[in-house]
C-alpha positions as CSV (number, residue, x, y, z in Angstrom):
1,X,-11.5,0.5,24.6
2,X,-9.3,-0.2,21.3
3,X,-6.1,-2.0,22.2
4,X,-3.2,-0.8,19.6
5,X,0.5,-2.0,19.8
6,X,2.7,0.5,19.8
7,X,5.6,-2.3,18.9
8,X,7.5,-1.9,15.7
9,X,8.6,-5.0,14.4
10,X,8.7,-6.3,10.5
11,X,9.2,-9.7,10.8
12,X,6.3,-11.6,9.6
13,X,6.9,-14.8,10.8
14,X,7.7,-13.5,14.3
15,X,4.7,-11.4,14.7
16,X,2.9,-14.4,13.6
17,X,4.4,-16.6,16.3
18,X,4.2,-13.7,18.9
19,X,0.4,-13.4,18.5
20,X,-0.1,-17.6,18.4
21,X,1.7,-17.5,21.8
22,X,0.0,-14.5,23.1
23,X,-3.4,-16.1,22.3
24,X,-2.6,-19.3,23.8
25,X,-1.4,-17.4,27.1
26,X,-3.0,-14.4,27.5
27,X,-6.2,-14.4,25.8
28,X,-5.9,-11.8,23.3
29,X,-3.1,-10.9,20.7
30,X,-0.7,-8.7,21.0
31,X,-0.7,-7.3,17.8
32,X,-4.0,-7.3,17.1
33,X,-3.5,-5.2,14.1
34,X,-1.1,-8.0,12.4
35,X,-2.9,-10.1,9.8
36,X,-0.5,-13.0,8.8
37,X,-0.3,-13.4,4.8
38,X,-2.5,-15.7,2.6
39,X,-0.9,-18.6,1.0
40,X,0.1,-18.4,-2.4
41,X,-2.2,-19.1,-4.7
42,X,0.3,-19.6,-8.0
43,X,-1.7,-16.9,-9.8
44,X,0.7,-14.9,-12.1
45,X,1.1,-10.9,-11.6
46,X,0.2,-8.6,-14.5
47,X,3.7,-8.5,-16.4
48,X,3.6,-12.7,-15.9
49,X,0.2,-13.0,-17.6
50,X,1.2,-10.6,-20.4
51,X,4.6,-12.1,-21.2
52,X,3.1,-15.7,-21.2
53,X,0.2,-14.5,-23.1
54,X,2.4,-12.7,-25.9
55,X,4.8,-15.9,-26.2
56,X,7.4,-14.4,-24.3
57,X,7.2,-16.6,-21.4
58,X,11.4,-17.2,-21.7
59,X,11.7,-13.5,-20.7
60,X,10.6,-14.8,-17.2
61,X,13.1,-17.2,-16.3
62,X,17.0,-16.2,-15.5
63,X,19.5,-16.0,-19.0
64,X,21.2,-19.4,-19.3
65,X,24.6,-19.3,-21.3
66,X,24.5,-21.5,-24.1
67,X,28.1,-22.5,-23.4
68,X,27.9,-23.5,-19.6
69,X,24.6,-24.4,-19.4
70,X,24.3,-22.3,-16.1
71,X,22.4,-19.4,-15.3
72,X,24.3,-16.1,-14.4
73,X,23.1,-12.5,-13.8
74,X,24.9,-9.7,-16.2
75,X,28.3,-9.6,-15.6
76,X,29.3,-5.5,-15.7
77,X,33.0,-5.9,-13.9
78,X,34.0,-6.5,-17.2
79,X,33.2,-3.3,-18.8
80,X,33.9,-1.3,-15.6
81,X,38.0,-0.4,-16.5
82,X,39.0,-0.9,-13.2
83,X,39.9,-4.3,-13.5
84,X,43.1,-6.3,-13.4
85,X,45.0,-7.2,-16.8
């Protein structure tokens, strides 16, 4: 006989401790379908390895402002209209 959870959870770190806890006092997992992640290895994803391949390993960090010396996403309030004058 399979045993399958029927239990919708998405926390990883809770299912994780769930299934410790279960094992330690039932026997058996709850979710037994629930594999916890593996630990980052530090490997770069495709776009990672092309950019720093190609030279354009700045592209990957956030823009710094020459100015401040402090990094900012896009500011777009400005060219909305809307704002105050």
């Amino acid at each position: 006989m399979s045993r399958r959870s029927h239990t919708k959870l998405y926390h990883v770190r809770l299912m994780s401790n769930i299934n410790t806890l279960s094992n330690r006092v039932l026997g058996h997992a709850v979710l037994p379908e629930f594999v916890p992640p593996g630990s980052p290895t530090g490997e770069r994803i495709a776009v990672e390895y092309l950019l720093a391949q190609s030279d354009r390993g700045d592209l990957l960090g956030p823009k710094q402002d020459s100015k401040a010396g402090s990094c900012f996403a896009r500011d777009t309030s400005r060219s909305s209209g809307g704002g105050k004058s």
